[in-house]
C-alpha positions as CSV (number, residue, x, y, z in Angstrom):
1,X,93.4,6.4,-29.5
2,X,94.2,5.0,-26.3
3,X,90.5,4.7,-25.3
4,X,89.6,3.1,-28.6
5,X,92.4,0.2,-28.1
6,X,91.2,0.2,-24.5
7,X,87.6,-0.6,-25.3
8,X,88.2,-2.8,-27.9
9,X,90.2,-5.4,-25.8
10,X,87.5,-4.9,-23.3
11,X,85.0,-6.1,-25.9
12,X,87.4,-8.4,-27.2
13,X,87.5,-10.2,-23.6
14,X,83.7,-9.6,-23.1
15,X,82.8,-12.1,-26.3
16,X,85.2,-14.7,-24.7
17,X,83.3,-14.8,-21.5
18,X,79.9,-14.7,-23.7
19,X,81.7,-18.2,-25.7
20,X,82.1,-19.7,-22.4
21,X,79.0,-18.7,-20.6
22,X,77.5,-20.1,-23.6
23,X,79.0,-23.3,-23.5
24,X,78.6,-23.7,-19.5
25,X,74.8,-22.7,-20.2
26,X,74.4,-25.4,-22.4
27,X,74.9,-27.7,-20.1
28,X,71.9,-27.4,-17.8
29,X,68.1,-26.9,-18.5
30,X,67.1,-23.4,-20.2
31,X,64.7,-20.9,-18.2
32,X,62.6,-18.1,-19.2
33,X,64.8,-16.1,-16.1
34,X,68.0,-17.2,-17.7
35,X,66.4,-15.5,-21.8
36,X,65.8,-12.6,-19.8
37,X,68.6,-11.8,-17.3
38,X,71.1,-11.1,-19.7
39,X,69.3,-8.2,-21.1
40,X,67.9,-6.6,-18.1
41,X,71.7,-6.3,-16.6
42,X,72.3,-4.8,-19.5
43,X,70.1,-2.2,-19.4
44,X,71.6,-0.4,-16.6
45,X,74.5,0.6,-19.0
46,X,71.9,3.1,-20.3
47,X,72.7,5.3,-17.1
48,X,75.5,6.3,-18.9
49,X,73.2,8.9,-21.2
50,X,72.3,10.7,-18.0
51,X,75.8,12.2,-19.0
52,X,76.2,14.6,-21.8
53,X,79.1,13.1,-23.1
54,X,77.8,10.0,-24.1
55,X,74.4,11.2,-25.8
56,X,73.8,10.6,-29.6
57,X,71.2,12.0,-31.7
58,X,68.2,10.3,-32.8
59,X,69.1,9.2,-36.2
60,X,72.5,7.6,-34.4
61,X,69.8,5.9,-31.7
62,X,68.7,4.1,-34.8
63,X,71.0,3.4,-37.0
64,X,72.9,1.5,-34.0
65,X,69.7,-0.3,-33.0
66,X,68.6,-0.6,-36.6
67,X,72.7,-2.3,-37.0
68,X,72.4,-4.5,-33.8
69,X,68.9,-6.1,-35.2
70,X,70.8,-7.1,-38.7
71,X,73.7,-8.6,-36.1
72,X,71.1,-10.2,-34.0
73,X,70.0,-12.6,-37.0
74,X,73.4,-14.4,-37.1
75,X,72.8,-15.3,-33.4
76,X,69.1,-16.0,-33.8
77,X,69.9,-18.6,-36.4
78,X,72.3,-20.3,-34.1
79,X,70.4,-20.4,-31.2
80,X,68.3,-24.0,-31.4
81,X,66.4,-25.6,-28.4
82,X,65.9,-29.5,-28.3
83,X,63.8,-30.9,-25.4
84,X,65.8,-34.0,-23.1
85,X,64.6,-35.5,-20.1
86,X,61.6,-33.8,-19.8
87,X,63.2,-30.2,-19.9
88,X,64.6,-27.6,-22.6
89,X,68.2,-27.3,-23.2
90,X,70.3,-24.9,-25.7
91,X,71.9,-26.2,-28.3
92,X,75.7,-25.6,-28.4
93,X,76.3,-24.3,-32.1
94,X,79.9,-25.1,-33.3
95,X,79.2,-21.8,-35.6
96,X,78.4,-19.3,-32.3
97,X,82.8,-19.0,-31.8
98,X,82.8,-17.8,-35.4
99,X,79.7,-15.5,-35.3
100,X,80.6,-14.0,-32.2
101,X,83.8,-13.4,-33.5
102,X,82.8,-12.0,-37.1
103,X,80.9,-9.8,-35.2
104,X,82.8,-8.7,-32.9
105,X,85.6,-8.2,-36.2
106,X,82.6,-6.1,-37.6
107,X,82.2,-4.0,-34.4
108,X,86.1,-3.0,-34.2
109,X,86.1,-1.9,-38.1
110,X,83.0,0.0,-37.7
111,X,84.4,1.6,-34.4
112,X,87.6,2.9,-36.2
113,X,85.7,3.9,-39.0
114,X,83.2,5.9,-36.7
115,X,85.4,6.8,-34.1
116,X,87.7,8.8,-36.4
117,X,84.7,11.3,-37.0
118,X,82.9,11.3,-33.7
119,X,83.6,11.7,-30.2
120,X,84.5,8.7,-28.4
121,X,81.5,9.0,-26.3
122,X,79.4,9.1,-28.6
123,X,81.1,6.3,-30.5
124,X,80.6,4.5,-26.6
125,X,77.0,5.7,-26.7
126,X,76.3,4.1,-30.2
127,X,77.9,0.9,-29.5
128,X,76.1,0.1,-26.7
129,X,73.0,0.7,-28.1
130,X,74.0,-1.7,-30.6
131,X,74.7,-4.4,-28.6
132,X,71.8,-3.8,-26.4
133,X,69.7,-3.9,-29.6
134,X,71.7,-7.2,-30.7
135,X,70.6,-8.6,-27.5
136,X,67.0,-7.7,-26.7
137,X,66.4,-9.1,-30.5
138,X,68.2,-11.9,-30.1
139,X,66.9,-13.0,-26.6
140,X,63.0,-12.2,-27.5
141,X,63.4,-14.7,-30.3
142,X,64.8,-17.3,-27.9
143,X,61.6,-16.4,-25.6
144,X,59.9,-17.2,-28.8
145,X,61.2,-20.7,-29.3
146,X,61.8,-21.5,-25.4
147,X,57.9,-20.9,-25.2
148,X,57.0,-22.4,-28.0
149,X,58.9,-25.9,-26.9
150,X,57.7,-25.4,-23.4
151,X,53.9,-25.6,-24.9
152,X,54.8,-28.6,-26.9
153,X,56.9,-30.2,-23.7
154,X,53.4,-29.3,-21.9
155,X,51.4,-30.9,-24.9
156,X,53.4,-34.2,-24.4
157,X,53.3,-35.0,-20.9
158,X,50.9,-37.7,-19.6
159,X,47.5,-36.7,-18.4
């Protein structure tokens, strides 16, 4: 039990940096490095299947990615460019708080649920393949638009 309440105020504190990352982000021009980034750091959390403790079966590999696509749509729908001054910025939703949140709500339900009938390894193994599949979907679809209003920022300028 402990390590259930343990992980859940870590992801608990994680989506309050993610807010305010979020919010800072907003602030300066977007980059195809800074789409990217978040989920190649993430990746490395994956090291943790080299131990047996944390390795699910197949059919848990996708349900948890299959579960962090369906998240990923509430933060694809909230996640808007806008071109200013020449360069592409992300627009702060005043939704993202309460999605993050509802998620994250979601997550900690789903985790008691599941963590009463599997190991807490491989409740730690599913989870993070559901974020990580919340996150590559979500950030490939803001490659989408960040590219897509880079070609029309291209299209614009003066010859």
């Amino acid at each position: 039990m402990f390590w259930i309440i343990a992980s859940t105020i870590v992801a608990a504190f994680m989506a309050v940096t993610m807010i305010f990352v979020r919010l800072k982000a907003s602030k300066k021009p977007a980059s195809v490095k800074k789409i990217i980034l978040p989920p190649l750091m993430m990746s490395t959390g994956a090291f943790m299947f080299l131990f047996p403790v944390f390795r699910v079966d197949w059919l848990q590999i996708l349900e948890a990615i299959a579960v962090g696509i369906i998240f990923s749509v509430f933060l694809i729908k909230t996640s808007k460019f806008e071109i200013r001054d020449n360069n592409i910025y992300l627009i702060p939703s005043k939704s993202f708080v309460l999605i993050l949140f509802g998620l994250l709500f979601i997550r900690i339900i789903i985790k008691l649920v599941i963590g009463s009938t599997i190991s807490f390894g491989e409740t730690s193994g599913m989870f993070f393949l559901l974020a990580f599949g919340m996150i590559i979907s979500w950030r490939l679809a803001m490659l989408y638009k960040f590219k897509k209003l880079e070609k029309e920022l291209e299209y614009s300028k003066p010859t």
